[in-house]
N, C-alpha and C positions, 0 to 999 in steps of 0.2 A: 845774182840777178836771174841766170837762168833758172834756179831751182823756184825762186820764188812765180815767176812767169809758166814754171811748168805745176806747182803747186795750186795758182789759181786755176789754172786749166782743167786740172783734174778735178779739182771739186764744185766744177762748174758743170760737171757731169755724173746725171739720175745715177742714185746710187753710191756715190762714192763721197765721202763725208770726210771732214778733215782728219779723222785719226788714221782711215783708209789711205788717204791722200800720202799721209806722211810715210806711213807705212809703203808705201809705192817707193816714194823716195829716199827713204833708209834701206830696202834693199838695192835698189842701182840710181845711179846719177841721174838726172834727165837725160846726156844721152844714150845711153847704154835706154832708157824706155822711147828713147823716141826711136833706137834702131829695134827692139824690140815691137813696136809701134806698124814699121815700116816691114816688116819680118812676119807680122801677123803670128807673132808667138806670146799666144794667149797663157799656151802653161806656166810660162818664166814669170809673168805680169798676177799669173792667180795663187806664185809663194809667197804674196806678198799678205798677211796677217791682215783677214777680214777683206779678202778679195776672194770671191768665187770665181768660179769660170763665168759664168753669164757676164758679171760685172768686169769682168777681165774682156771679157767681147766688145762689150757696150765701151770700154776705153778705147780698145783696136778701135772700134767703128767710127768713134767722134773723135780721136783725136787726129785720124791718117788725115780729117779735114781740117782739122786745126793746128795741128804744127807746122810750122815756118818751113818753108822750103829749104832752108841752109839746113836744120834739122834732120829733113827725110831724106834728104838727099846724100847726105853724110860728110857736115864737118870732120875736121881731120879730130876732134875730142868722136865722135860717134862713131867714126870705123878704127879707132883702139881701142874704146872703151865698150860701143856698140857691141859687138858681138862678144855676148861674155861667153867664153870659152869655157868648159871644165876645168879643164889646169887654172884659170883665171880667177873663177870661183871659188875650186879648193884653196888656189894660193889663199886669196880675198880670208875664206873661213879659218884658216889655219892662223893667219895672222890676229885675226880675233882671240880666239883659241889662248893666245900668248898673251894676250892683254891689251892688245892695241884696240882703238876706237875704229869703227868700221867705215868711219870717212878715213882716218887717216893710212887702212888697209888698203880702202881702193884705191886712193894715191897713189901710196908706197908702188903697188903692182900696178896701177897705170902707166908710171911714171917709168916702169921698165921698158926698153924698146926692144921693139917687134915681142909681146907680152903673148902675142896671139901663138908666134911660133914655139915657145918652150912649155919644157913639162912641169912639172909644180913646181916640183924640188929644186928649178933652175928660179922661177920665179921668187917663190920665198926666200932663197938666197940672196937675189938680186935686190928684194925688195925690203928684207931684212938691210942688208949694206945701207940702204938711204935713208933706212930708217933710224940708226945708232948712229 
């Protein structure tokens, strides 16, 4: 529910068209972009394939006024998932890497606790185990 609430959002905004949109959302969750959102980190929001940085602005700009307050504010899904971390990401990529599907990546390493505080190698560990 939330990805699709956060799908029409985005392409309810100049610029960003549904293959952009997905593309938003196959690289992080909605909330990992609404803390992204809240963070005004426009570079993590312009890896996303067919995002520039202007269009990467113009999403910071409309959506800081359109996401829900639970959202910006940081559900407990937005501040483990929100701030993707490098260790968090290399886990995320590495697990690709191995042949997992890149939802079932970010899971596996979300679903790690406290994801924020280890190093990769702790992560893809951890994140491998729930995975097999």
């Amino acid at each position: 529910y939330e990805e699709l609430e956060t799908y029409k959002l985005l392409i309810s905004i100049s610029g960003v068209g549904p293959k952009a949109a997905m593309s938003v959302l196959s690289l992080m969750p909605p909330s990992a972009l609404a803390a992204a959102v809240r963070e005004q980190n426009v570079k993590l929001i312009s890896r996303a394939q067919g995002i520039g940085t202007k269009t990467a602005q113009r999403i910071v700009l409309e959506m800081s006024g359109k996401l829900s307050d639970k959202m910006l504010n940081g559900s407990p899904s937005a501040s483990s998932a929100g701030v993707v971390t490098s260790a968090v990401k290399e886990a995320e990529d590495a697990l690709v890497v191995l042949g997992y599907t890149r939802s079932e990546a970010e899971t596996a390493v979300g679903n790690v606790p406290d994801a924020g505080k280890k190093t990769t190698e702790e992560l893809i560990r951890s994140a491998l185990s729930r995975l097999i």
